[in-house]
C-alpha positions in Angstrom: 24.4 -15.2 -23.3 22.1 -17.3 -25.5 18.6 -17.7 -25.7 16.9 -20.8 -27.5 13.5 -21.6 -28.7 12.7 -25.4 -29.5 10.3 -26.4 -32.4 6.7 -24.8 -32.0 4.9 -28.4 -31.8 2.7 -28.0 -28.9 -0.4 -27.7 -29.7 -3.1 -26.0 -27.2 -6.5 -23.9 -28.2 -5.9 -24.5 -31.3 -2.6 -22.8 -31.2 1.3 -23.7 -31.9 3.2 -23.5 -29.1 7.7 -23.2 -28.4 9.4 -23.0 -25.1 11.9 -19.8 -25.1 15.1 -20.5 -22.7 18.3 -18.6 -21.9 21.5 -19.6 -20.6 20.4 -17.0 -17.8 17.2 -16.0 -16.4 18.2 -12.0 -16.3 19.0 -12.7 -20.1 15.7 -14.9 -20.5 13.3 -12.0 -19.1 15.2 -9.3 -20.8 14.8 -10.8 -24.5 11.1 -12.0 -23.5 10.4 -8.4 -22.9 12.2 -7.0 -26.2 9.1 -9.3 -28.1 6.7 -7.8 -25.8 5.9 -11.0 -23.8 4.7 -10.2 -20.6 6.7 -11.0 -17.5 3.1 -13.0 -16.3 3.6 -15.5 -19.0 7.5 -16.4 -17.4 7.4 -20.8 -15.8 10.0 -21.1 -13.6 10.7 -23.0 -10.4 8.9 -23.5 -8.2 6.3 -24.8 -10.8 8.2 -26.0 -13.5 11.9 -27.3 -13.6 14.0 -25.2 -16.3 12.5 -21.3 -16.5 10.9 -20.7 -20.0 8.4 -18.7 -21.5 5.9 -20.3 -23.6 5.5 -18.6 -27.1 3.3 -19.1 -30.4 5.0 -19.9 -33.7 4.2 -16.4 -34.2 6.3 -15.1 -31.7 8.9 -17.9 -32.3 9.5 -16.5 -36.3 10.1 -13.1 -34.0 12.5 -14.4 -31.4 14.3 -16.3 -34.0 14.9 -13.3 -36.1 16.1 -11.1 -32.9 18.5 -13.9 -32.4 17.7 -16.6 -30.9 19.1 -20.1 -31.7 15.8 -22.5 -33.3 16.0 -25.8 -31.8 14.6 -29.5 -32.5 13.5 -31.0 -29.7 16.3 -33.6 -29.2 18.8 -30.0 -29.6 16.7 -28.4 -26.6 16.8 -31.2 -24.2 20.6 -30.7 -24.9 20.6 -27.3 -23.8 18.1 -28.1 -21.0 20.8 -30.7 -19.4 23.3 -28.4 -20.0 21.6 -25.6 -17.6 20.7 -28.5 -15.2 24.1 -28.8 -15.0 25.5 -25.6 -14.9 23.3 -24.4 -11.9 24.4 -27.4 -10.3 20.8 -29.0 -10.0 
């Protein structure tokens, strides 16, 4: 499985912001947990369309170097149409 993280360009209280995905949700909450991200912080349908975390840049630079594929934003909504697909949405 892979996890993603797109470009940290949301900016909200001042702060830099990336959405964390995975080709998996199981995946996606187990390598949020190995950063130390709460499970509280998960979006995920019902609320929002693709399941993510939100993350600062800080915590990008960590998820990046635990693995995780760095993504523009035109690479993400790739890889957000791509799990569209595969779950058969």
């Amino acid at each position: 499985m892979t996890v993603y993280v797109d470009e940290a360009i949301w900016s909200w209280k001042g702060v830099r912001w990336a959405h964390l995905m995975a080709d998996d949700e199981y995946e996606l909450h187990r390598f949020a947990a190995t950063l130390g991200i709460p499970r509280m912080i998960y979006q995920g349908p019902p609320k929002t369309a693709h399941p993510h975390y939100d993350i600062t840049a800080f915590e990008r630079r960590r998820a990046i170097a635990r693995g995780a594929i760095a993504c523009s934003r035109e690479e993400i909504v790739i890889v957000l149409r791509r799990l569209k697909a595969g779950r058969g949405a």
